[in-house]
N, C-alpha and C positions, 0 to 999 in steps of 0.2 A: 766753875763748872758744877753741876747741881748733879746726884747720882743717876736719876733719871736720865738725862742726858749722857751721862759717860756709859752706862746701860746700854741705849740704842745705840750710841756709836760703835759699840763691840758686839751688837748685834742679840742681844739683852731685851727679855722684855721689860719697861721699864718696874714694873713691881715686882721682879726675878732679885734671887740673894744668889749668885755662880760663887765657887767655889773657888778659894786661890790659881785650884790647877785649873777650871776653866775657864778664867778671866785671862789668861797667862793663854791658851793657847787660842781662843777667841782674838787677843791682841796680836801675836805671832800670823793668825791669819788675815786679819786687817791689815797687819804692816807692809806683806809681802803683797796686797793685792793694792796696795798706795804708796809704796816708796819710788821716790822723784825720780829715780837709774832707771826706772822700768817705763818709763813714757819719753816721747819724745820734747823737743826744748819746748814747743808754744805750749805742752801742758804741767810741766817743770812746775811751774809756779801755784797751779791749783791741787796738784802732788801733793806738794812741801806743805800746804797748809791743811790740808786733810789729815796730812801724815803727823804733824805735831797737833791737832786735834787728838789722834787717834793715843799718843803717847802721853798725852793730857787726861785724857778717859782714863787710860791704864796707871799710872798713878793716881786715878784719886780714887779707884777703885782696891786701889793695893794698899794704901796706905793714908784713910778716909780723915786723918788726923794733922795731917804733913799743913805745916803754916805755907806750904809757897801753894797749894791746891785745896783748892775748897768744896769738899764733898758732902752734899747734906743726903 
């Protein structure tokens, strides 16, 4: 995932540098409006991929260096 992308995903303009603490609650607010418990079963599935999307953004915005996420 490219930082630009994990940007928008947390709601980021894409040429924006947020700050630990507001990437952190940027993500806090994405999770809670995308986690799977909060929709019903036929939407379960487009949740869960949003949602590990959105946890993907947040690591590679918190830790741009990490070998399992690749943040440029």
């Amino acid at each position: 995932m490219q930082g630009d992308e994990a940007r928008l995903l947390l709601g980021f303009p894409p040429d924006s540098r947020p700050t630990p603490s507001q990437i952190k609650a940027a993500y806090r607010k994405k999770v809670w409006e995308s986690h799977p418990d909060l929709f019903p079963v036929h939407q379960k599935p487009s949740a869960e991929s949003k949602f590990k999307l959105i946890a993907e953004a947040y690591a590679c915005l918190q830790s741009g260096n990490s070998p399992t996420f690749i943040c440029f």
